[in-house]
N, C-alpha and C positions, 0 to 999 in steps of 0.2 A: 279132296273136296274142301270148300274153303266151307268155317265156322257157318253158320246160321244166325248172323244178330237177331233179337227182340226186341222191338221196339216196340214205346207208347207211346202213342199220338193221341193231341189232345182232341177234345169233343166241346162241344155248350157247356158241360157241366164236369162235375167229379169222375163221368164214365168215361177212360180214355178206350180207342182203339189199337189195339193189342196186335203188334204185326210181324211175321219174319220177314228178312229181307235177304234176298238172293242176288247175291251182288253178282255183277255176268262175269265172264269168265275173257280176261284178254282186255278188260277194258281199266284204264289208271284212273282213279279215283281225279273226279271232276271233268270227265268224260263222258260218262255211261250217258250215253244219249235217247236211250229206248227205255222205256219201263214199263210195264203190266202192271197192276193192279188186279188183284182174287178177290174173287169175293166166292162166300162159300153160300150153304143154301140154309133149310129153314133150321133143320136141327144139328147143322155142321158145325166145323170150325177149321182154322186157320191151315191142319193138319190131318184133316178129315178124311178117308181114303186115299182115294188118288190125285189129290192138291198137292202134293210135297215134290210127287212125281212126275207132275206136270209144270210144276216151279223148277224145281232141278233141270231138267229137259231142257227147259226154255235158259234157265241161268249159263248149262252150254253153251248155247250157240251166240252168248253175246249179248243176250237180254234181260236188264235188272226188272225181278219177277219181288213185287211186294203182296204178298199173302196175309189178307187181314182177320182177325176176329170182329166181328160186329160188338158192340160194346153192349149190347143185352144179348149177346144168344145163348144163357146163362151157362159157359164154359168157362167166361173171365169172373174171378172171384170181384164180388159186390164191389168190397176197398178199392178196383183197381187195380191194385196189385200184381205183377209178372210173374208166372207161372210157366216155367221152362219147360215141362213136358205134359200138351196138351192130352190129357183123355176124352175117351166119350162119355167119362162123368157129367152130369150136370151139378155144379157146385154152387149155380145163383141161379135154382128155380125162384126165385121170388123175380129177379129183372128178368129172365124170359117171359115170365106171365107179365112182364110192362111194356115190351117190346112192340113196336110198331111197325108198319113200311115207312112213315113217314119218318122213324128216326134214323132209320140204316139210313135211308138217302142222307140226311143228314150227316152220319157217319162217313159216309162216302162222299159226301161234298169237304168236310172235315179232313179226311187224307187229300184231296185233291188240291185242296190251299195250301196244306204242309209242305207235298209235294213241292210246290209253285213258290213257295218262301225261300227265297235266298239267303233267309238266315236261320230257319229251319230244313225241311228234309231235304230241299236241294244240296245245302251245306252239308247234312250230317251224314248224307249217302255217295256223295262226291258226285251229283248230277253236273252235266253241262249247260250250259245257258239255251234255255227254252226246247228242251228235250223232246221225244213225241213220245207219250201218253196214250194208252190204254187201257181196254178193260176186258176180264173175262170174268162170267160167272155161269156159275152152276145151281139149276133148281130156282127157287126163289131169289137166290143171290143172280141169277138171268136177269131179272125181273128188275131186279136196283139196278144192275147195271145199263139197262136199256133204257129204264126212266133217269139217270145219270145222263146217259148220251143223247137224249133228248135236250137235255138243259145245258147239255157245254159242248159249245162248238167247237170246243180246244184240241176236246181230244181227237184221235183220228184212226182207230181202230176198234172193232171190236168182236168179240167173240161169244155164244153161249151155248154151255150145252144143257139138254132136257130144261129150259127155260120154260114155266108157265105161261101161258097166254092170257091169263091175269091174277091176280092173290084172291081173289074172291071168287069161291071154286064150292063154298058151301049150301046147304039147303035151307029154304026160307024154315023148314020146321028147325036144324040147326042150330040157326039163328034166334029162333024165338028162345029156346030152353037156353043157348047162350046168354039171350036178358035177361032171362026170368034169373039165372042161378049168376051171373058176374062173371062168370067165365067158360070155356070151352075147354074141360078137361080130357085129358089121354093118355096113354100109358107110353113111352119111349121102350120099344123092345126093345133094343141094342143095347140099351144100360138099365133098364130093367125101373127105369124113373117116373113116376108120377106128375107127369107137366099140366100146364094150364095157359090158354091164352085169356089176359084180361078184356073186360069190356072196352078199354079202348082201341086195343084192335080190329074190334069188332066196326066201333066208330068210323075208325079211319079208313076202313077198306069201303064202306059204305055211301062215305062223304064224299069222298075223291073218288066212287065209282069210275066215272071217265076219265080220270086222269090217269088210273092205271092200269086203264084197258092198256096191254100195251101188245096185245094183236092187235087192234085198230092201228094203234100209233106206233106202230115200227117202219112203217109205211112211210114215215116221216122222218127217218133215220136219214141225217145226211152223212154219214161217215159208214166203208164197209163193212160187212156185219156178214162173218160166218155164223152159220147156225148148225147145232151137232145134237144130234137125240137118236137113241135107238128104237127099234123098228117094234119090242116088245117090251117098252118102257113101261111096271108095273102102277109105277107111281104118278108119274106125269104123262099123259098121251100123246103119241107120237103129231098127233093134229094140232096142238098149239105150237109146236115150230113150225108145220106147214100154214100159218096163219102170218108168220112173220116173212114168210118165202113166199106166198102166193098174192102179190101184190099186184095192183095195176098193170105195171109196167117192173119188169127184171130188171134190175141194172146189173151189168155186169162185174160190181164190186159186192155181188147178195148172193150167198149161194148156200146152200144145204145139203148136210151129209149126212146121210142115212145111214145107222150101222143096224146089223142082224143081230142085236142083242138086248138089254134091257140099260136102264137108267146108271149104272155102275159099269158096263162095260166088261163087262167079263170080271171086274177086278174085284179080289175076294180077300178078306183077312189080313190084309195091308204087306201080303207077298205075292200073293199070283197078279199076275199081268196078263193081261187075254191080248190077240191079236186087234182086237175091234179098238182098243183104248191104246194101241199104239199108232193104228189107223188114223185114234182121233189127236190125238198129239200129234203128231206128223203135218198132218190136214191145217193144226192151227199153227203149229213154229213158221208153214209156209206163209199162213195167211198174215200174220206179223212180218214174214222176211219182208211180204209184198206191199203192205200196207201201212207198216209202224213206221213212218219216217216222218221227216220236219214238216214236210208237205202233206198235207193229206190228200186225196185222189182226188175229193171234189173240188178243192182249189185249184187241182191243177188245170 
């Protein structure tokens, strides 16, 4: 298996995003003509589960898979700084409690320029000239990715699994003790961490209500868009993907995969692989083989 570079890509400010890159397998540098784009979910990162497994997978078959940290999901230390073996520490609770939707989009508008720089990441990843461009995300990172493909017509694939049918999912009581106290505190079982959302999360999901419904507005997705969630998903429910599938009109490039299991797929302790999460990698390498090309379906 070939190395894992780390890469930082710049941002607006001091907070770069933090990315491996899975160079595909067969293709000579200034070639690779496919890429993906990861994005992970609310308290993931770049190596979070079955991210790594699902980049490898796809860097088989031929497709340069870039897996990013969001630049506040407080995994990457505050400085910036590159940190070569991602935990499910959180080591900058202070920028996850500053964290927004509005900045991840940013963040992901931010790789998608780099991407598109012929003197950055197209140069430094040996892209070919005007490569085709995707996106997958998982959880809340769904949710950037869909409000992404809303805004660039460039790309021309995409993928989510257990994606929310919007970030604003809380109770108006919530909310209120959210004002009153400046943040939304909660305990991270997995690492055993004391997080916080700040108030302007709170803001920004409120303001842009409709902008991130993005069950309403998937409907408007011109590019195809697999969608993957299981059947006993504890966390997100199985009805906000069928909100993104259940649209006026099916087009034949929208489809939805049901698995019989929950939000992780079987997959447990970052070594078991359950049948249902090879089902769903399977389901998406095709939906790339069929739809990541120069062309995208609705141009054609």
């Amino acid at each position: 298996m070939q190395p894992t570079p780390v890469i930082s890509i710049p941002t607006r400010d001091a907070h770069p995003v933090v990315a491996d890159w899975y160079a595909p397998n067969g293709a000579d540098h200034g070639n690779v003509d496919r890429v993906v784009v990861m994005a992970h979910g609310f308290k993931g990162h770049r190596r979070w589960g079955f991210i790594p497994i699902v980049a490898t997978r796809h860097q088989f078959k031929g497709i340069g898979v870039l897996s990013i940290d969001f630049s506040h999901n407080g995994h990457v230390p505050a400085d910036g700084s590159i940190v070569e073996e991602t935990l499910d520490a959180f080591i900058a609770p202070d920028l996850f409690r500053s964290n927004t939707i509005a900045r991840e989009l940013d963040d992901l508008a931010h790789v998608l320029k780099w991407l598109r720089d012929p003197m950055g990441g197209a140069f430094l990843l040996g892209l070919a000239e005007n490569p085709a461009l995707g996106l997958w995300g998982h959880s809340r990172g769904g949710v950037i990715s869909i409000l992404a493909a809303l805004e660039d017509p460039a790309l021309v694939a995409l993928v989510t699994w257990s994606a929310l049918a919007h970030p604003d999912h809380y109770t108006d009581r919530q909310k209120e003790v959210w004002r009153t106290k400046g943040e939304f505190a909660f305990t991270d079982y997995a690492s055993g961490t004391t997080l916080a959302l700040g108030k302007a999360y709170l803001d920004d999901i409120v303001a842009n209500h409709d902008a991130y419904d993005v069950g309403a507005r998937a409907q408007d997705l011109a590019m195809p868009h697999l969608i993957v969630h299981g059947e006993h998903d504890p966390t997100v429910p199985v009805e906000d993907s069928y909100k993104f599938y259940d649209t006026p009109s099916i087009r034949a490039d929208k489809k939805l995969l049901r698995l019989l299991t929950g939000h992780t797929y079987g997959y447990d302790d970052g070594r078991i692989a359950s049948e249902a999460l090879d089902n769903a990698i399977k389901a998406t390498a095709t939906w790339y083989d069929t739809y990541l090309t120069a062309r995208s379906a609705h141009e054609s």
